[in-house]
C-alpha positions as CSV (number, residue, x, y, z in Angstrom):
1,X,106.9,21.1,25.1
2,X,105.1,18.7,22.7
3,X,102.4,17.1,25.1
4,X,99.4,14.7,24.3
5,X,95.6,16.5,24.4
6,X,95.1,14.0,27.2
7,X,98.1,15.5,29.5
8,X,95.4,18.1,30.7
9,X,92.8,15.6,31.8
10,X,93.0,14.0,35.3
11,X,90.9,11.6,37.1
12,X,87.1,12.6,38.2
13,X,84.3,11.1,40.0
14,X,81.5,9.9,37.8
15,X,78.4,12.6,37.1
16,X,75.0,10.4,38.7
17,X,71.3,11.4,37.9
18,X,68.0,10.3,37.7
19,X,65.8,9.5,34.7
20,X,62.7,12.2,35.0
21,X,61.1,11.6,31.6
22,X,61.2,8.5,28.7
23,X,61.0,9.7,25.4
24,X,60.2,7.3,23.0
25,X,61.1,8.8,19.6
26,X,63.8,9.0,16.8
27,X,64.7,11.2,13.6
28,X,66.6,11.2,10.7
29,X,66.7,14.9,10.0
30,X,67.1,16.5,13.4
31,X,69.5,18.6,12.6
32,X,71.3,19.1,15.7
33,X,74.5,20.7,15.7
34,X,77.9,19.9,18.0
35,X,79.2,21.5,20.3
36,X,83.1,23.0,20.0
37,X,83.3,22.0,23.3
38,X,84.6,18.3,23.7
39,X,83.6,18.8,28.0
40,X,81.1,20.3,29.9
41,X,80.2,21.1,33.7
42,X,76.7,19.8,35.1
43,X,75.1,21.0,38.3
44,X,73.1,19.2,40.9
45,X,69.5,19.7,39.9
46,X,70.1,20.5,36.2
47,X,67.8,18.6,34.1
48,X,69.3,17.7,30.3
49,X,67.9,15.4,27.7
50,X,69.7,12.1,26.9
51,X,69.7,11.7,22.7
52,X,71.6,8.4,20.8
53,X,73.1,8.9,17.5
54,X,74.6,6.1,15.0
55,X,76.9,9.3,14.1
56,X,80.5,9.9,15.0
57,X,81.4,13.3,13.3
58,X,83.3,14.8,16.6
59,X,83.8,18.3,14.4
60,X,82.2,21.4,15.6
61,X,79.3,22.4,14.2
62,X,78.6,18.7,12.5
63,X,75.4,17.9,11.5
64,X,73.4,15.1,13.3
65,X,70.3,14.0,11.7
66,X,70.0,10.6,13.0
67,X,68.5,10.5,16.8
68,X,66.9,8.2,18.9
69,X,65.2,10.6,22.5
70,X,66.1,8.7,25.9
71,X,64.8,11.3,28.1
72,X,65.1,13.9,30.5
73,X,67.9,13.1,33.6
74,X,68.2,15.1,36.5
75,X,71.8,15.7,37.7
76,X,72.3,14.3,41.7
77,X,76.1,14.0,41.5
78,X,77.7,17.3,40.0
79,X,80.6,17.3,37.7
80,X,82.4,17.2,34.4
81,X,81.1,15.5,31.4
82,X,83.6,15.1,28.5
83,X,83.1,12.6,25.1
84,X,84.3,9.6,25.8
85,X,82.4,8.9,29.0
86,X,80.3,5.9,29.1
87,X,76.5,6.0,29.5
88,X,74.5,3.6,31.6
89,X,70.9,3.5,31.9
90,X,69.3,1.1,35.1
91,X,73.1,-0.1,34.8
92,X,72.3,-0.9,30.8
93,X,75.4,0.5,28.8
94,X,73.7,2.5,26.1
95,X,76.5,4.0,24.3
96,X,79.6,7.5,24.9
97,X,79.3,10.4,25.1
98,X,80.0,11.9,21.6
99,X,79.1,15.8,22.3
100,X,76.7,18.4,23.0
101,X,73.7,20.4,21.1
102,X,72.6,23.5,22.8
103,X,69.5,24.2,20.5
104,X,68.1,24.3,23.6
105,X,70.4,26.0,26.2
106,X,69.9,27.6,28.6
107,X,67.2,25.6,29.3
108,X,69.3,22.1,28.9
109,X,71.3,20.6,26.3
110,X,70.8,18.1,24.1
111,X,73.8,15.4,25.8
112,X,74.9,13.5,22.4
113,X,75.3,9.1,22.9
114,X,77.1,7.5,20.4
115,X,75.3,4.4,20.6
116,X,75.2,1.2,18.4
117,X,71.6,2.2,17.1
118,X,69.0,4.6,17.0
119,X,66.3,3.7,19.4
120,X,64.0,5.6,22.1
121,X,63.3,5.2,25.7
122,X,60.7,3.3,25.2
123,X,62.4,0.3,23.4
124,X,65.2,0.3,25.8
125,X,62.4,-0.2,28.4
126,X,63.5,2.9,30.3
127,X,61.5,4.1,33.5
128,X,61.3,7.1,35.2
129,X,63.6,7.0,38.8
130,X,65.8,4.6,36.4
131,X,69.4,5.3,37.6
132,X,71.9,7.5,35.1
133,X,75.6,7.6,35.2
134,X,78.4,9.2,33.2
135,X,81.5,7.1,33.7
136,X,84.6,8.5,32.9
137,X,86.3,7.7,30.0
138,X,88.6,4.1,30.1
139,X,86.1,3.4,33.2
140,X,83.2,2.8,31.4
């Protein structure tokens, strides 16, 4: 049977955290690479570092350069995060989720925002205890 990538995908409860750091930062040659992985399960009390990119390779192993550092969020509301999901900040939209970078991992990943522009925490005006949410895609 010839079914759509989508047929897999149900509904889900948005993932929720808490902003723990602002970074106020961006880069041009990062060099961050993406994920295979299109989703990804996040655990109450993780912490994971919030990056924008103007970039909208989805391939594996793409190369993204240009990055603007949100900060550090701590996971409150367990679940699934998959590209697509919307990204709010204080209830800001910032940008979806394009993909991971697990330069870091296990430690945390690097969770990809496609976002208009590159920008840091700092611009955005971004505090910490500033509310995070992941809302699922065609929700956001």
């Amino acid at each position: 049977m010839n079914r759509p990538a989508s047929w897999e995908n149900g509904a889900k409860r948005a993932v929720t955290g808490t902003l723990v750091k602002v970074l106020l930062h961006t880069r041009t040659e990062r060099g961050m690479r993406l994920e295979p992985f299109a989703s990804r399960c996040v655990r109450r009390g993780e912490v994971h570092e919030l990056v924008v990119t103007d970039q909208a390779d989805t391939l594996a192993g793409a190369r993204i350069d240009r990055v603007g550092f949100l900060g550090f969020v701590e996971i409150e509301t367990a679940g699934v995060l998959d590209r697509g999901d919307a990204l709010t900040v204080a209830g800001r939209p910032v940008g979806t989720l394009l993909g991971f970078d697990a330069c870091h991992f296990p430690n945390h990943y690097n969770i990809l925002v496609r976002a208009p522009e590159l920008t840091g925490g700092g611009v955005l005006g971004l505090r910490p205890e500033d509310p995070v949410a992941f809302a699922p895609y065609g929700e956001g």
